[in-house]
C-alpha positions as CSV (number, residue, x, y, z in Angstrom):
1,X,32.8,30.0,9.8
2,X,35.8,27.9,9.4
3,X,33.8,25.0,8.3
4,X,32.2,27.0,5.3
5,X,35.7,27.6,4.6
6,X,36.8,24.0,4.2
7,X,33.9,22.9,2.6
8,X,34.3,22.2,-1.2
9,X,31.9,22.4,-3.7
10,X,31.8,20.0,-6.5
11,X,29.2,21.0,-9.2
12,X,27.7,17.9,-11.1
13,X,26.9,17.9,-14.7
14,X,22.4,18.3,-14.9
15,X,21.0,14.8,-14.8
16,X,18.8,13.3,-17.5
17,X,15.2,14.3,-16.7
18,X,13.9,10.6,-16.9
19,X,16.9,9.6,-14.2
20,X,16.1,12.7,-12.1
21,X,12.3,11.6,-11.9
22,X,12.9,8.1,-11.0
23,X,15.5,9.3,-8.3
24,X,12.5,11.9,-7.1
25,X,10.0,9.0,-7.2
26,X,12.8,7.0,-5.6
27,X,13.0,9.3,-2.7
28,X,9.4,10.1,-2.2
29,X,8.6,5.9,-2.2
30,X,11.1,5.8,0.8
31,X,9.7,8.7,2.3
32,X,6.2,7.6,2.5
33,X,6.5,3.8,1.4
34,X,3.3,2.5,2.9
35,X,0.5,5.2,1.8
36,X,0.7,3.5,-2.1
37,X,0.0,0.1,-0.9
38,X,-3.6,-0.9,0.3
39,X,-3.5,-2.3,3.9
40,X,-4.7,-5.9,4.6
41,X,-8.0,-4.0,5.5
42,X,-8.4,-2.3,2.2
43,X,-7.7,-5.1,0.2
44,X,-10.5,-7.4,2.0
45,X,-13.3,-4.8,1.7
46,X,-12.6,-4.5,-2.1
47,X,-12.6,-8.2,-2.6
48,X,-15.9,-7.9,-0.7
49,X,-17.5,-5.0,-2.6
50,X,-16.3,-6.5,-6.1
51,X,-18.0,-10.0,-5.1
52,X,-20.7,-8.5,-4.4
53,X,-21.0,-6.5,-7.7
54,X,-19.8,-9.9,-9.4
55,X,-22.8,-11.3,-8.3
56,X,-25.0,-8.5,-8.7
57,X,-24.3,-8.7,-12.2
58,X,-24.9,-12.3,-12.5
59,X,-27.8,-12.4,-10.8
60,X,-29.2,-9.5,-13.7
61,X,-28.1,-11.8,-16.2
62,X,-29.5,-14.6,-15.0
63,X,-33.3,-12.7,-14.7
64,X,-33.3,-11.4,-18.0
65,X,-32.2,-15.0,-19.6
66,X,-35.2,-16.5,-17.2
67,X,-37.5,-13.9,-18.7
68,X,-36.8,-14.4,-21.9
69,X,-37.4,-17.9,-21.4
70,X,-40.8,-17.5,-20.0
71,X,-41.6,-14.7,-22.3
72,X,-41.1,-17.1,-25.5
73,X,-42.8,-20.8,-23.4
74,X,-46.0,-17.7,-23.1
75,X,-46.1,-17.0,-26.4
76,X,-45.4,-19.7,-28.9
77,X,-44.9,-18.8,-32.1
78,X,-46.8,-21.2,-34.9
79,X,-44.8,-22.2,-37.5
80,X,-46.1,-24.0,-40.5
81,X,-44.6,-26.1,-42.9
């Protein structure tokens, strides 16, 4: 009970709101600083999966250009002059 006694209370003036968000943000980075940050893991099976979509797309291209191609060599068009 004494202690409450000596205590003082100093009462701050409110903080901005854009200061007291980055302080929260602050806090709750040094509180959990690891779950924002992809692990090693992570990062290698998203390089994976967006290679493979990388070359899922190409490969797409690259069928529709060859059928086009053929489609046009089966079907010449006549021109006359």
């Amino acid at each position: 009970m004494r202690e409450s006694k000596d205590r003082r209370q100093v009462l701050l003036a409110d903080v901005d709101p854009p200061i007291a968000l980055a302080q929260t943000a602050q806090k709750d980075l040094e509180r959990e600083p690891f779950t924002l940050q992809p692990t090693v893991d992570e990062l290698i099976e998203r390089a994976r999966k967006e290679r493979t979509e990388f070359i899922a797309a190409l490969l797409r291209r690259f069928t529709v250009r060859l059928k086009s191609i053929f489609c046009r060599s089966a079907f010449p068009t006549i021109s006359v002059f």
